[in-house]
C-alpha positions, 0 to 999 in steps of 0.5 A, a space after each residue: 539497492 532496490 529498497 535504499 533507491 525506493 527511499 530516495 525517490 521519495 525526495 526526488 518526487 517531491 522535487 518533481 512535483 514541485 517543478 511540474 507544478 502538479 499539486 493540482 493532481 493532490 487535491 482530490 486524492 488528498 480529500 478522499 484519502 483523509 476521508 475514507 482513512 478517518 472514517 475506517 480508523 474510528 471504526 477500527 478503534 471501536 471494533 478494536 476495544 470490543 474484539 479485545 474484551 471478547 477475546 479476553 473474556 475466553 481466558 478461563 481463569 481468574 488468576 491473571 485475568 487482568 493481564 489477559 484482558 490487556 493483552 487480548 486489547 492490545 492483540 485487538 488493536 494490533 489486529 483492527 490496525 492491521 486490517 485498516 491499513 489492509 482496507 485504506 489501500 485497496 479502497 484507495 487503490 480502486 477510487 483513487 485510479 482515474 486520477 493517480 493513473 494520469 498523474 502516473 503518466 505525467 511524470 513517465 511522460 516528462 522522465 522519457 521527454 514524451 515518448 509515451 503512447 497515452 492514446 485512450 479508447 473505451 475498449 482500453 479503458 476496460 481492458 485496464 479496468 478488468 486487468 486492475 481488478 484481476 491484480 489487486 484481487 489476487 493480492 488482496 487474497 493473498 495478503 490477506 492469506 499471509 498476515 493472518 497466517 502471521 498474526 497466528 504466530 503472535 501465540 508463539 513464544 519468542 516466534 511472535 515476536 518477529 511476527 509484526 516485522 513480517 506482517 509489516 514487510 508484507 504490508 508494504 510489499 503489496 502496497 509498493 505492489 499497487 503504486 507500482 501498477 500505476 506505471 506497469 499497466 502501460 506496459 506489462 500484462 498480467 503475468 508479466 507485471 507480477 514477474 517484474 514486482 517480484 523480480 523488483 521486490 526491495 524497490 516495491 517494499 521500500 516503496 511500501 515502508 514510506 508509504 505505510 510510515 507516512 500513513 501514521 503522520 496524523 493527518 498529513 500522512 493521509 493527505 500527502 501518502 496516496 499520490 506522492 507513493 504513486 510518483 516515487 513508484 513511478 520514478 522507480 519503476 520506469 528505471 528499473 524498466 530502461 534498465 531491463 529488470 523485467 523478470 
């Protein structure tokens, strides 16, 4: 039910948005994410071609040479693909915070009628800011680890063929991971906020698959993605928690 609520709090953020009149809180999110998404997507296409003929080169054999060239562009693509949407969302993730966390707390503010503790101090401040780094290095490795391990699988006959499902449910795990974490870190720690997602991992990856299919929207996608995952993750990580799904 998780990953089906995910989904339908897509629309409902929209309609909030709207009613909030916080479009203002897209502007900059939108621009630095369609500036930072163009400019790693040029780069991986060009180290893309060039991975695919050196990995086509290593093929011995000159029977089927062609094929193999092709294949290995396509792996070559897969792969740059891949480690873009990886580098976009945690270079969002870090740049995009100081202003993703208060559009966050906005919408958690109108869903609990203002029954949130917003006070700020520089000691706070830190704090968030060492707990942030601590998370999202942790899924940064960890991500990293599981779709290379994935993409492995890609050599393996009929096997590899399920690989790029299991590489995307990963990717959109650990996305649904960091949009969640902009409500989380008002109320979890560290190890609690790690519980919670996996104990809420449908809700996460639902949010994560729209989030990583808007990416592909040309454009728009990048210009809307970003903040409208955060307010979707936000409507439903504060139900989850009213609810008491923590661990």
């Amino acid at each position: 039910m998780g990953f089906f609520n995910a989904l339908g709090d897509y629309a409902e953020a929209l309609r909030l948005v709207s009613k909030l009149r916080l479009w203002i809180y897209f502007l900059i999110p939108s621009l630095i994410s369609l500036i930072v998404g163009i400019g790693i997507l040029l780069v991986m296409i060009n180290l893309g071609d060039n991975f695919g003929l050196w990995l086509g080169g290593l093929y011995p054999f000159e029977w089927g040479a062609e094929w193999a060239v092709k294949i290995s562009q396509w792996l070559g693509y897969l792969l740059m693909a891949i480690l873009a949407l990886f580098l976009f969302r945690y270079i969002i993730i870090i740049f995009l915070a100081p202003v993703l966390s208060p559009l966050s707390l906005k919408i958690e503010k109108y869903l609990r009628d203002g029954q949130v503790d917003n006070s700020w101090s520089m000691g706070q401040l830190f704090r968030e800011i060492q707990r942030s780094l601590r998370i999202n290095t942790r899924n940064l490795f960890r991500e990293l680890m599981f779709t290379l391990l994935l993409f492995l699988l890609h050599f393996i006959p009929v096997i590899g063929w399920f690989s790029t499902i299991f590489i995307f449910l990963v990717q959109a795990y650990y996305s649904g991971f960091g949009n969640m974490d902009f409500t989380l870190e008002r109320h979890l720690g560290y190890r609690q906020s790690i519980s919670f997602v996996r104990a809420n991992r449908s809700l996460a990856i639902g949010n994560g698959t729209i989030f990583i299919l808007m990416l592909m929207i040309p454009v728009l996608g990048l210009l809307l993605a970003p903040p409208l995952a955060v307010v979707a993750a936000t409507l439903g990580t504060v139900k989850a928690l009213k609810e008491g799904r923590l661990y």
